[in-house]
C-alpha positions in Angstrom: 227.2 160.0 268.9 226.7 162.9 266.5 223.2 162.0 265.8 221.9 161.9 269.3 220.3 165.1 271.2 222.1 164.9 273.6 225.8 164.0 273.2 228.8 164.3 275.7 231.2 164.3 273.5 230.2 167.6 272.0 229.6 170.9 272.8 227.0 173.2 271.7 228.6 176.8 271.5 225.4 178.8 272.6 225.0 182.8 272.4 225.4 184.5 275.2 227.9 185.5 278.0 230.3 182.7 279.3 234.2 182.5 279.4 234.1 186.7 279.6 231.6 186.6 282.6 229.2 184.6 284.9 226.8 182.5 282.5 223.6 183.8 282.2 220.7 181.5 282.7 216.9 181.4 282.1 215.2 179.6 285.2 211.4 178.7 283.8 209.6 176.9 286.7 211.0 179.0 289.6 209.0 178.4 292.3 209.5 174.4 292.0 211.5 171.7 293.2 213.8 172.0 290.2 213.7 176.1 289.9 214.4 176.5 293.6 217.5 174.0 293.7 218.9 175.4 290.9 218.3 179.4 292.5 220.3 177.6 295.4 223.1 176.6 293.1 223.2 180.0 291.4 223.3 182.2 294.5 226.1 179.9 295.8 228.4 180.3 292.9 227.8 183.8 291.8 231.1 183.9 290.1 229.5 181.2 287.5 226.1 181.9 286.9 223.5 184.8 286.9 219.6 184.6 286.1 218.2 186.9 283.8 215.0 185.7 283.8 212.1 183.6 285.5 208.6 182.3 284.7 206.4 180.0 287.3 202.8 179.1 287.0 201.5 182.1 289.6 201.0 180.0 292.8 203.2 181.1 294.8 203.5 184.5 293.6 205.4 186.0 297.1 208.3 183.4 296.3 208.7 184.4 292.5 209.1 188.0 294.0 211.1 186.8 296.4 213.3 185.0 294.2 213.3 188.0 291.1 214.7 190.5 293.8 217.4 188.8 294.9 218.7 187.5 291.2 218.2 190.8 289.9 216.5 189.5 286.9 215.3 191.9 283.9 212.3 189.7 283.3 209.5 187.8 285.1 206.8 185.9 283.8 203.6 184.1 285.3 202.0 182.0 283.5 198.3 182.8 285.3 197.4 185.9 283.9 195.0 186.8 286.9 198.2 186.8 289.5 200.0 189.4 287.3 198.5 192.3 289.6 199.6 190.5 292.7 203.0 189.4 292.0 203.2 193.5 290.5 202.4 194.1 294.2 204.6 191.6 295.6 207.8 193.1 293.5 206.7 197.0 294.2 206.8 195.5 298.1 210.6 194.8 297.6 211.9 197.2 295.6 210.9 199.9 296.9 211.6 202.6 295.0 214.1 201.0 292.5 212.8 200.1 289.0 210.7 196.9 288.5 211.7 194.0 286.5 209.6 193.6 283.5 206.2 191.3 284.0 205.2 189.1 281.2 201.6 187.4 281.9 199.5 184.8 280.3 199.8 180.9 278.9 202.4 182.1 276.5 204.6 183.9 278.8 207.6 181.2 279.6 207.3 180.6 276.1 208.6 184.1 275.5 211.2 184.2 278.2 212.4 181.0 276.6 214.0 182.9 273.7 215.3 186.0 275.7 218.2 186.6 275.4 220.9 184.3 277.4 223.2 181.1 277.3 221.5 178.6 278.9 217.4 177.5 279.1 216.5 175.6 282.8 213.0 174.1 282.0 211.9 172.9 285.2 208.3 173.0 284.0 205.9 169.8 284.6 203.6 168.5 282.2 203.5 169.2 278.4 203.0 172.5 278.5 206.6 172.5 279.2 206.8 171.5 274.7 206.2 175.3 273.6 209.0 176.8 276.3 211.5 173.6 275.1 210.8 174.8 271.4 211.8 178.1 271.7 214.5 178.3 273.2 216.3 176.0 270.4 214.7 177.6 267.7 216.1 180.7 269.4 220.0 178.9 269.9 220.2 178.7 273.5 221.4 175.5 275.0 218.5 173.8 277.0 218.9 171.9 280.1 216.2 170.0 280.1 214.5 168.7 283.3 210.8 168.9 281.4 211.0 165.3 279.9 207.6 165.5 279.0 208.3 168.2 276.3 210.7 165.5 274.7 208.2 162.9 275.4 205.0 164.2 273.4 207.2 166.6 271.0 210.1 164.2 270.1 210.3 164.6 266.4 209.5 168.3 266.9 212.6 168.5 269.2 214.9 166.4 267.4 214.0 168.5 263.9 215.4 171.8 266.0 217.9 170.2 268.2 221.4 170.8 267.0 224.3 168.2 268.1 224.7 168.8 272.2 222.3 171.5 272.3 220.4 169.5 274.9 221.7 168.5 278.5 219.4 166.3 280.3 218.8 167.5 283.9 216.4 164.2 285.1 218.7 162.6 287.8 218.9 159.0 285.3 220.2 161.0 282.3 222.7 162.9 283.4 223.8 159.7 284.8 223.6 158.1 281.5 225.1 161.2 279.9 228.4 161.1 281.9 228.9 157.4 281.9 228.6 157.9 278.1 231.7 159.7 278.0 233.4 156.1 278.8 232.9 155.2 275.2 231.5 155.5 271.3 228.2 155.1 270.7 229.2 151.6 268.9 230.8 150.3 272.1 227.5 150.7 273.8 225.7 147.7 274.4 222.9 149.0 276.3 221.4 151.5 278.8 220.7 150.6 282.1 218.0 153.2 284.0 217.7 152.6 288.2 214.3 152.7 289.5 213.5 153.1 293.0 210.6 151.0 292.9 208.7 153.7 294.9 207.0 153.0 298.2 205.4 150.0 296.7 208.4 147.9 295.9 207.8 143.8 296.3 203.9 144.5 296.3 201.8 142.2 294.3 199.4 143.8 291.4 196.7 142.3 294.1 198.3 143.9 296.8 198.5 147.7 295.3 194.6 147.6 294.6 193.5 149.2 298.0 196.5 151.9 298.2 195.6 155.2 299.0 196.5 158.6 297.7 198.6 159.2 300.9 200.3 155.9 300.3 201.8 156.6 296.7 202.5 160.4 298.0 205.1 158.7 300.5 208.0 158.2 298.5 211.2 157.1 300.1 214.1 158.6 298.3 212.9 161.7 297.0 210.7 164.5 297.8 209.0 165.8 294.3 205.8 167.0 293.3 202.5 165.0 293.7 202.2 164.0 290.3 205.7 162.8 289.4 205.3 161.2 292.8 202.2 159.2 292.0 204.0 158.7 288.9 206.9 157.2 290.7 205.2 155.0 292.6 203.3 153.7 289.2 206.8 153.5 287.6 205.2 155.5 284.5 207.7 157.9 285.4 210.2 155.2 284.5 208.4 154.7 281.5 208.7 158.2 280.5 212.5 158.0 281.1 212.5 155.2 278.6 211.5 157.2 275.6 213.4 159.8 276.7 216.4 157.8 276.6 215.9 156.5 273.4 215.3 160.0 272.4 218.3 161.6 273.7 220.6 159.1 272.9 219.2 157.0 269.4 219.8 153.8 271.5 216.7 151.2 270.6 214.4 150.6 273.1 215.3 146.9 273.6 218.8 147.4 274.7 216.9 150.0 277.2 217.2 148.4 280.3 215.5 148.7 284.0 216.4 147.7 287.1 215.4 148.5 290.5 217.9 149.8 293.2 216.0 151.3 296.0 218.6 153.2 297.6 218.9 155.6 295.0 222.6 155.8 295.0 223.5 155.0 291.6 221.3 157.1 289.2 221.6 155.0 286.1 224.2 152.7 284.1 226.0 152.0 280.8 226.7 148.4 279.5 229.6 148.4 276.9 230.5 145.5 275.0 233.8 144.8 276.4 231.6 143.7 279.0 232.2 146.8 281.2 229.5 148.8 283.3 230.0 152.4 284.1 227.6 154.1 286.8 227.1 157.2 288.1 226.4 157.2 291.3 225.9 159.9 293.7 223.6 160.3 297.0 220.2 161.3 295.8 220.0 165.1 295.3 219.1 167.1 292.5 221.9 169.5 292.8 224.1 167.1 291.0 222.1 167.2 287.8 221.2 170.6 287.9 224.6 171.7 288.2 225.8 169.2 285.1 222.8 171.4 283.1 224.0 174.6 284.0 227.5 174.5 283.9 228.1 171.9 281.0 231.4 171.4 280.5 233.1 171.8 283.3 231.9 170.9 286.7 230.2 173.0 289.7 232.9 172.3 292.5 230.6 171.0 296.1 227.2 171.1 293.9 226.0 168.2 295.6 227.1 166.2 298.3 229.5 163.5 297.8 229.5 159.3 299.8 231.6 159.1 303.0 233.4 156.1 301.8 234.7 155.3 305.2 231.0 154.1 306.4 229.7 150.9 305.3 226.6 150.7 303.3 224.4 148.1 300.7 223.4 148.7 297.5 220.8 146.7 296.0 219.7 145.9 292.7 216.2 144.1 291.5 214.3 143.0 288.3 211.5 145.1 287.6 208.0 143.1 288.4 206.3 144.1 284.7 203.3 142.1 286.0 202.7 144.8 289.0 204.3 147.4 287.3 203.0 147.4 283.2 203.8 150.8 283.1 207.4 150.3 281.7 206.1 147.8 278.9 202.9 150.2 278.2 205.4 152.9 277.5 208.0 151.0 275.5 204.9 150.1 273.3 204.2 153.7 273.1 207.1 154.8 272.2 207.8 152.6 269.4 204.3 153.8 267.9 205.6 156.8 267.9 203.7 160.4 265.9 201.0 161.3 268.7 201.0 157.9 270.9 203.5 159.4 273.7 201.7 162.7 274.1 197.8 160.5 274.1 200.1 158.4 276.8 201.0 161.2 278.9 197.9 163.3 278.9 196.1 159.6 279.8 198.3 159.7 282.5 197.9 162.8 284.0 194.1 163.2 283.8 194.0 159.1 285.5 196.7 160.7 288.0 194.2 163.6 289.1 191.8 160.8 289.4 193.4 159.4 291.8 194.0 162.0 293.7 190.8 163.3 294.3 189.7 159.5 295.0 187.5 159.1 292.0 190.0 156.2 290.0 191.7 153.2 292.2 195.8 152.7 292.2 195.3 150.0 289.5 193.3 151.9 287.7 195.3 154.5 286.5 197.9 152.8 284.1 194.5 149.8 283.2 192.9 153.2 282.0 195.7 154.8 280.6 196.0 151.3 278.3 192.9 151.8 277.5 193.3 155.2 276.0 196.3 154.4 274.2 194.9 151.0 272.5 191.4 153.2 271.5 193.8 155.9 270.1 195.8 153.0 267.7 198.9 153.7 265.5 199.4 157.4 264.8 199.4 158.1 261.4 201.5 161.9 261.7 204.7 160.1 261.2 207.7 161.9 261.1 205.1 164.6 259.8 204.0 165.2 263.1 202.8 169.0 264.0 202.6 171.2 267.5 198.8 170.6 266.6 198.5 167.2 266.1 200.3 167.1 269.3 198.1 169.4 270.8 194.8 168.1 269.4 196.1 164.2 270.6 196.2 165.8 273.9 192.9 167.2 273.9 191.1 164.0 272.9 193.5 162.0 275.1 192.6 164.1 278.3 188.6 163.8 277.6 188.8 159.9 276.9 190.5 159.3 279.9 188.1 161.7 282.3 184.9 159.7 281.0 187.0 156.2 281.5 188.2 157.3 285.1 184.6 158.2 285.9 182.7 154.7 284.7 185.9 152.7 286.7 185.4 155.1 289.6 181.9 154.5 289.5 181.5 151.0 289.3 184.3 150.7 292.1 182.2 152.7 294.3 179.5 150.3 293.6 181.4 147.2 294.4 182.9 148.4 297.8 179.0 149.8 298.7 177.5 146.5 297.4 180.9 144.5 299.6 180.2 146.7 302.8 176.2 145.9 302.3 
């Protein structure tokens, strides 16, 4: 698979200190699901790993002090320049009168950290703001596990231009499955990719049926505990749509021997179809750990990352078509990726302005992947090509975001309307 971004079989000999010391890691994302996991994983196997550096968006500026202390990173960076003085304050409260780490500040700040100085890259960053970190850090040489997929997603001919042969190690929970059951074969013995899918907390539910769910309804996932738009996204199954591209992206495979299934447990993380007729799956119970670990510590494995089945109790795994008339997310985003140039990025930046939408109660359930259509069919075929920019990226975005705002509003509106005129 010498072609594909992310490839088992090789290994991408990054700069910085490995086999003569603990590996030395950039976290960007910190203070999230992803950044905190993997801080877990590092402070439990000091012998392996040591962070250098973090950035996080400014939130939750006490924890990124928290967390810079106790690495002993040179380098922390917040992406809200107005929290620079209060995380300053936070550090100062902890160190006492040791020196400070150095503060970086402002939108381009985890852009920065992402070519300092290190082996490996953690992007645990959401959104596509997450393109500008993934980009530097190859351009700089360090290997990148990636857990951002929409910096692949909007930017893939950007990433695949810098990208050098296993560079990339996919940290989403489906591709590392996908990258270890790779390992069973060549790339011409693969007959297709198989991704799991939940189904989310809407599973069985008619189209019909998922117009009067509620913001707290689609925040109640039942496998996994994320943030509250890759939640919403979940229970959408655009975030299966996202892992789509990504998979053709990572691993050259066409997008009709792409494959999804649903498996609500969550035990088996994703599958590979050879054409000997074998399947392999990786299956593990659902925990991040696991894939963050095979990021960090690519090739060899983190001993007790993750918890592992008790195989002496009885349990059921299940397995499902996907419903594509409930769910059109999948087929929306196969569509989009094939388009290719700017249609992923006008896809994903749809998606997150129809997602905020529906947060804030202003766009129904239905609504948000009907607008996101919308969005995508007014924006047509891209004609960047393979001559696609960071600023056509950036300027699809832009228009993308505004479309979908003024869409979300006239659907919000006139669904206000019919539930006053139905209550009337």
């Amino acid at each position: 698979m010498t072609d594909c971004l992310a490839d088992p079989h090789l290994r991408y000999s990054a700069p910085g200190r490995d086999h003569d010391g603990p590996r030395e890691i950039v976290i960007l994302g910190s203070t999230g699901s992803i950044g905190t996991q993997a801080i877990d994983l590092v402070l439990r196997n000091p012998e392996r790993f040591t962070v250098t550096a973090l950035s996080a968006a400014g939130g939750r500026v006490e924890l990124l002090a928290e967390q810079a202390h106790r690495l002993g990173v040179r380098t922390v960076a917040v992406a809200q320049e107005g929290k620079a003085p209060a995380l300053r304050e936070a550090l100062a409260a902890r160190y006492g009168a040791e020196p400070l780490p150095e503060i970086l500040a402002g939108p381009d700040a985890a852009t920065e950290v992402a070519r300092s100085e290190c082996h490996t890259v953690l992007n645990g960053i959401t959104g596509s703001i997450g393109l500008a970190p993934t980009l530097a850090a190859l351009q700089a040489g360090r290997t990148l596990a990636l857990a951002n997929k929409e910096s692949l997603i909007v930017g893939g001919p950007l990433v695949k231009a810098l990208a050098k042969p296993g560079q990339i190690i996919p940290v989403d929970s489906e591709h590392a499955a996908l990258f270890q059951a790779l390992l069973g074969g060549t790339r011409a013995e693969v007959r297709k990719l198989v991704v799991t899918a939940s189904g989310g907390p809407f599973r069985g539910r008619t189209k019909a049926e998922l117009a009067a769910v509620t913001p707290k309804d689609a925040l109640a996932h039942p496998t996994w505990s994320m943030g509250p738009v890759i939640t919403i996204n979940s229970a959408t199954l655009v975030n299966k749509g996202l892992e789509v591209i990504e998979a053709h992206l990572l691993y050259d495979i066409p997008f009709e021997r792409i494959e999804v299934v649903v498996h609500p447990q969550s035990y088996v993380h994703s599958m590979v179809e050879f054409t000997d007729g074998s399947t392999l799956a990786q299956a593990t119970p659902p925990d991040m750990r696991g894939p963050i670990a095979i990021g960090l510590g690519w090739p060899e494995r983190v001993p007790d990352a993750a918890p592992a089945f008790d195989w002496s109790k009885a349990s059921t795994w299940e397995f499902f078509p996907l419903d594509n008339e409930a769910f059109p997310s999948v087929g929306l985003a196969r569509h989009v990726g094939a388009l290719g140039g700017t249609a992923p990025a006008v896809f994903n930046a749809a998606n997150e302005e129809c997602v905020d939408a529906f947060l804030s109660g202003h766009l129904p359930f239905n609504g948000i992947v009907d607008t996101v259509a919308e969005v995508v069919a007014e924006h047509g075929t891209p004609a960047v090509g393979t001559r696609l920019t960071l600023s056509d990226v950036l300027e699809a975005e832009t228009w993308a975001r505004a479309r979908a705002r003024e869409l979300a509003a006239r659907t919000g509106g006139r669904t206000a309307q019919a539930t006053s005129e139905a209550r009337a």
